[in-house]
C-alpha positions in Angstrom: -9.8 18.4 -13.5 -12.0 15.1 -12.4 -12.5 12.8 -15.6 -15.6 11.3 -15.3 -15.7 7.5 -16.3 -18.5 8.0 -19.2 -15.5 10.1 -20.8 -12.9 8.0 -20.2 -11.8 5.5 -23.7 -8.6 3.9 -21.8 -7.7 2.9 -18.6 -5.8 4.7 -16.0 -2.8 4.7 -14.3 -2.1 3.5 -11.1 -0.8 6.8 -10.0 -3.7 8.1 -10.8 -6.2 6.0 -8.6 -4.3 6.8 -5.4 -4.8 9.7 -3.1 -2.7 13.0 -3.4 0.3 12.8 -1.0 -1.4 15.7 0.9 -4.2 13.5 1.7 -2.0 10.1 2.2 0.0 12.8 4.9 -3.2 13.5 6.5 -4.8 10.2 6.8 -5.1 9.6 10.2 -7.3 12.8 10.8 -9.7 11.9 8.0 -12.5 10.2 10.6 -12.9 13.5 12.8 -12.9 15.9 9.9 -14.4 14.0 6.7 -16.2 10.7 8.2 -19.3 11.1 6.7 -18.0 11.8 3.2 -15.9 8.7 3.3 -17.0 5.4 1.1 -17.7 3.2 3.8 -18.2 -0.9 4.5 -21.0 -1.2 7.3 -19.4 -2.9 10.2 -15.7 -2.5 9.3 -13.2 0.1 9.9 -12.0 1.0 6.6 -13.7 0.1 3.4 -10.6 0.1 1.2 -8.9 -2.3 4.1 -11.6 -4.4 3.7 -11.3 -5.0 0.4 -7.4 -5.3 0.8 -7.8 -8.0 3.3 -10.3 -9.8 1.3 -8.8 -10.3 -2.0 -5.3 -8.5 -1.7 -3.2 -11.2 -0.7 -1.2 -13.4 -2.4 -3.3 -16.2 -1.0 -6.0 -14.9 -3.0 -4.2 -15.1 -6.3 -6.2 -18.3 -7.2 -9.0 -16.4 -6.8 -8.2 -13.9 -9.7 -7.3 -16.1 -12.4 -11.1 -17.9 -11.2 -12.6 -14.6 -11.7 -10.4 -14.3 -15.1 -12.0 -17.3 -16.6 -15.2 -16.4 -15.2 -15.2 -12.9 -16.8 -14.7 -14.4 -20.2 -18.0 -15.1 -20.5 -19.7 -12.3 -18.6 -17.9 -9.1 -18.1 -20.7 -7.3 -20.5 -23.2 -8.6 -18.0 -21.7 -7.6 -14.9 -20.5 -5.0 -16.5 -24.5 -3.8 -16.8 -25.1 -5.0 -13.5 -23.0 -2.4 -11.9 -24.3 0.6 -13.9 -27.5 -0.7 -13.0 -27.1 -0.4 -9.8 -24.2 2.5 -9.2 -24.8 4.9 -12.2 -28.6 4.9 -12.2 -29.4 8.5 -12.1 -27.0 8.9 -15.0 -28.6 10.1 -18.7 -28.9 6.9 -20.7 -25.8 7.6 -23.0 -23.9 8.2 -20.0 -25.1 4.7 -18.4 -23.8 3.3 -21.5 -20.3 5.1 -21.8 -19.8 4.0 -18.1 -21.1 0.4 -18.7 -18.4 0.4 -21.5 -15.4 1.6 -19.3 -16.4 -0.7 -16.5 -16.1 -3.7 -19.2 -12.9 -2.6 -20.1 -11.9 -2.5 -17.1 -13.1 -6.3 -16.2 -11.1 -7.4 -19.2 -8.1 -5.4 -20.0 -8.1 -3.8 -16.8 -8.1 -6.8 -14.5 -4.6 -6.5 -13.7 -5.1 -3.0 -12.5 -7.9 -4.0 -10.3 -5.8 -7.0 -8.8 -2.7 -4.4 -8.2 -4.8 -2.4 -6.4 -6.5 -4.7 -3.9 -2.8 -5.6 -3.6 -1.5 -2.3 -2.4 -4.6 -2.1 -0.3 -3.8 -5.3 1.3 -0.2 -4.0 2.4 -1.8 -1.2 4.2 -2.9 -0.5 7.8 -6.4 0.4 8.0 -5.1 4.4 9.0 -3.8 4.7 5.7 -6.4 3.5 4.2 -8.6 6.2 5.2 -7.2 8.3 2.6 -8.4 5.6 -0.3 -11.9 5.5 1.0 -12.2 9.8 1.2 -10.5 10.0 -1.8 -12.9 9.6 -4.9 -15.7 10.6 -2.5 -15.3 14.7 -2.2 -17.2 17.0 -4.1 -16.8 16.8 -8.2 -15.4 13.4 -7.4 -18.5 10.9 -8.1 -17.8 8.7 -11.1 -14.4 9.4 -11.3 -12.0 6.3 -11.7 -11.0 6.5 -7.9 -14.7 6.1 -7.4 -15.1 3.5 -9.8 -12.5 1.4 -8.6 -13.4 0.8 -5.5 -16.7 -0.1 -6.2 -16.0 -2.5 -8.6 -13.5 -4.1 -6.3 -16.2 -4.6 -4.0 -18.6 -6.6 -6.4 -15.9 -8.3 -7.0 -15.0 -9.4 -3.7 -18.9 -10.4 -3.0 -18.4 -12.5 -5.9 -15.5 -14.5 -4.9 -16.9 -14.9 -1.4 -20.4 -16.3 -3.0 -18.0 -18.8 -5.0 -16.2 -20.0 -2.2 -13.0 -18.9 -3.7 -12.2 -16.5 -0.8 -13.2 -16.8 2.9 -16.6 -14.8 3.9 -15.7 -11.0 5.7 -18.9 -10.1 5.1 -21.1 -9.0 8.8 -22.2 -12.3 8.9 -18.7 -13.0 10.4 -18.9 -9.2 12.4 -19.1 -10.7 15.8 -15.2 -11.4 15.4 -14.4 -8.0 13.7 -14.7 -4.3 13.9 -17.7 -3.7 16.6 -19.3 -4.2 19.5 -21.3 -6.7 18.0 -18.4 -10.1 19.4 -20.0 -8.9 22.9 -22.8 -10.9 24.2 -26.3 -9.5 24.3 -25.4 -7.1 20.7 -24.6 -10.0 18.2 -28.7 -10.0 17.6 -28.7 -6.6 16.7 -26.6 -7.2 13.6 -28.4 -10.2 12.6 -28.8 -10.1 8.6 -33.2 -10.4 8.4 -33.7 -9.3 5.3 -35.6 -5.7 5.3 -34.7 -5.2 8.8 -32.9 -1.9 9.4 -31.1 -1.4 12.5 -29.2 2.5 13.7 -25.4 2.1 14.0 -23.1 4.9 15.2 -19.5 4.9 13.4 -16.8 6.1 16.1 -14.1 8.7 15.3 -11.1 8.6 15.6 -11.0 4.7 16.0 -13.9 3.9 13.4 -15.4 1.0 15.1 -19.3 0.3 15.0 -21.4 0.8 18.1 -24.8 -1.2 17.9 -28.0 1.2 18.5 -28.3 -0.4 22.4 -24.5 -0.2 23.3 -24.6 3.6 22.0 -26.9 5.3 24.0 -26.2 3.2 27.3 -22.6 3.5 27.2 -21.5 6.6 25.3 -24.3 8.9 24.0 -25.0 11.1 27.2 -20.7 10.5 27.7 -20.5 11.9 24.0 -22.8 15.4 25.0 -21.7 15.5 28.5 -18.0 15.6 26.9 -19.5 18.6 24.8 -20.7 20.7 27.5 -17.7 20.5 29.5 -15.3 21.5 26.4 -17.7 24.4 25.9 -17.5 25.7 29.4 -13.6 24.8 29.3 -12.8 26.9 26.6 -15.0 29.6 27.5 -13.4 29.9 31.1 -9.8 29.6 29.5 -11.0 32.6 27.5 -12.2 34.4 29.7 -9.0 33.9 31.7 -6.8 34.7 28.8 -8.6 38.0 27.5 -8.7 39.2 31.8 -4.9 38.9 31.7 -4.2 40.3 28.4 -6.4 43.4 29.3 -4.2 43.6 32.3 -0.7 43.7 30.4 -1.9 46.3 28.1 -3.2 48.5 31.1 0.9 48.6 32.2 2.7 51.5 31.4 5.3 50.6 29.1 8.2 51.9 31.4 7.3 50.1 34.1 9.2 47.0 32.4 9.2 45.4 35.8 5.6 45.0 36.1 5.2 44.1 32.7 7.2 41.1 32.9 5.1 39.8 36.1 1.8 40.1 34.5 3.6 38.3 31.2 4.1 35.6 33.3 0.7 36.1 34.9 -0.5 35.9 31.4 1.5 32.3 31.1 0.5 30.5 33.7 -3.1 31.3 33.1 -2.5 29.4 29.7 -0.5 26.6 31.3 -3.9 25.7 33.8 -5.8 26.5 30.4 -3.6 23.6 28.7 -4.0 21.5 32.2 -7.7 21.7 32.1 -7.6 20.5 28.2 -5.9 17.6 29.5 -8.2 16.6 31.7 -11.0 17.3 29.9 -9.6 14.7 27.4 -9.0 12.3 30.1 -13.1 12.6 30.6 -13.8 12.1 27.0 -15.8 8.8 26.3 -14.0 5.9 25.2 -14.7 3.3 22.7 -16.1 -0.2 23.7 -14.2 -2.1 21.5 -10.7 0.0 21.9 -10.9 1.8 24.6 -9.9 4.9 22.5 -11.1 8.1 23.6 -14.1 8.9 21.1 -14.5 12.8 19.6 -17.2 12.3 17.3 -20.4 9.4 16.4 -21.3 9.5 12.9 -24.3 7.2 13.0 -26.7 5.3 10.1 -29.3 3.4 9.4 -27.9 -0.3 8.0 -30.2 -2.7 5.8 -30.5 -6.1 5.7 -30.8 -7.6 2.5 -30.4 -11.4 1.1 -28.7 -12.0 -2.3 -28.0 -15.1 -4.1 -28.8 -16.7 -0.7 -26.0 -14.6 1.0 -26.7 -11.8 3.6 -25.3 -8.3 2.7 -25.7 -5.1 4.5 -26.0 -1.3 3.1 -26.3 2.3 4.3 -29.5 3.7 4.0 -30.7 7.4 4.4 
């Protein structure tokens, strides 16, 4: 059972913030099958490797004992802030036993929240698809998997407002995860606050396609790559359910002819398998990559501007 953090009067493990090895063992497949239930950092492939890469590291060390004196004086208040903001369609007394937990953990718990971003940090951004499903499936909201990694994140957005960690944020994108660092898309990501802007999310690979790149270069690839897998496998079918008709019609002495439409049956599924392959070698690739692309998982990104800094969110 999922303990909610409003329940919670003590701090978890660190076991118990990582995915299940079943999940960990499945990583890589997480972006075809679970993309759009994945917490996820507009612009960048992985959320959690964000998060590793910006205040993981043992160059960012400094950072934390900053944020430790900082947090001496106002873990209540952020503490408030990020109920506010995260746990607002919570009951009030719920709001409050959350706003307590997140305190503790910005005081006791600050440890924790440093060994995380650490383990994050030694990651490759594959793996770390399993940190940003997990927390995110159903019965999973406010959870301490949940928790942590949002918390993580105000707390990276903090040190990068202070100066005490370099900026990741999409102001720098054009280096980064899309197809923004080519010229002509850069303007499509720039951070005017209120402006929205559609973004398509790639699977496997992840990376961010801008709303001009998306249809021109891969969303007629994307349904063209459909149709042809649907008249593949309907052929290969076909084919399969001809021949198996066929080696059922033998008589069952006849062992001879049997065994020649078996093999009939066998080759049909090797050209079956062929045709796959080829199909695949159609299949759309992604800009930044080059990796074939199965699925676009696409949203609508805001602009906003806080504390003078540009951020950007998902937005229905």
């Amino acid at each position: 059972n999922v303990m909610q953090i409003w329940a919670r009067d003590s701090l978890p493990s660190f076991e118990e913030l990582q995915p299940e090895p079943a999940l960990l063992a499945s990583s890589e497949t997480i972006p075809t099958r679970a993309q759009m239930r994945m917490q996820r950092w507009p612009g960048k492939r992985s959320y959690c490797h964000t998060i590793g890469k910006g205040c993981g590291g043992p160059q960012h060390r400094q950072a934390w004992e900053e944020l430790s004196t900082e947090l001496d004086h106002n873990a209540r208040a952020l503490a408030l802030h990020f109920v506010d903001d995260q746990c607002k369609d919570l009951p009030p007394e719920r709001r409050a036993a959350s706003a307590r937990f997140v305190e503790l953990l910005l005081t006791t718990g600050l440890e924790l929240l440093c060994s995380v971003a650490s383990k994050l940090h030694s990651l490759e951004v594959e793996q770390c698809w399993a940190w940003d499903l997990n927390g995110e499936r159903s019965g999973e909201q406010y959870s301490a998997p949940w928790c942590i990694k949002r918390v993580l994140s105000l707390l990276l957005n903090g040190m990068i407002r202070s100066g005490w960690v370099p900026d990741i944020s999409n102001q720098a994108l054009g280096a980064y995860d899309c197809c923004a660092r080519y010229e002509g898309c850069h303007e499509h990501f720039l951070l005017v606050a209120g402006r929205r802007e559609r973004w398509y999310s790639l699977a496997p690979c992840m990376h961010w396609v801008c709303s001009v790149c998306y249809p021109r270069a891969l969303g007629t690839q994307v349904r063209e790559a459909r149709e042809r897998a649907r008249v593949a496998a309907s052929k290969a079918a076909a084919a399969a359910s001809d021949a198996r008709n066929a080696a059922m019609a033998v008589a069952i002495s006849d062992r001879h002819q049997a065994a020649d439409i078996f093999k009939e049956v066998a080759r049909e599924t090797e050209l079956s398998a062929a045709a796959a392959e080829k199909f695949r070698g159609d299949d759309p690739v992604c800009p930044s990559c080059g990796a074939r692309v199965g699925a676009a998982w696409s949203a609508n990104l805001r602009a906003e501007t806080r504390g003078g800094k540009g951020t950007s969110s998902i937005v229905g």
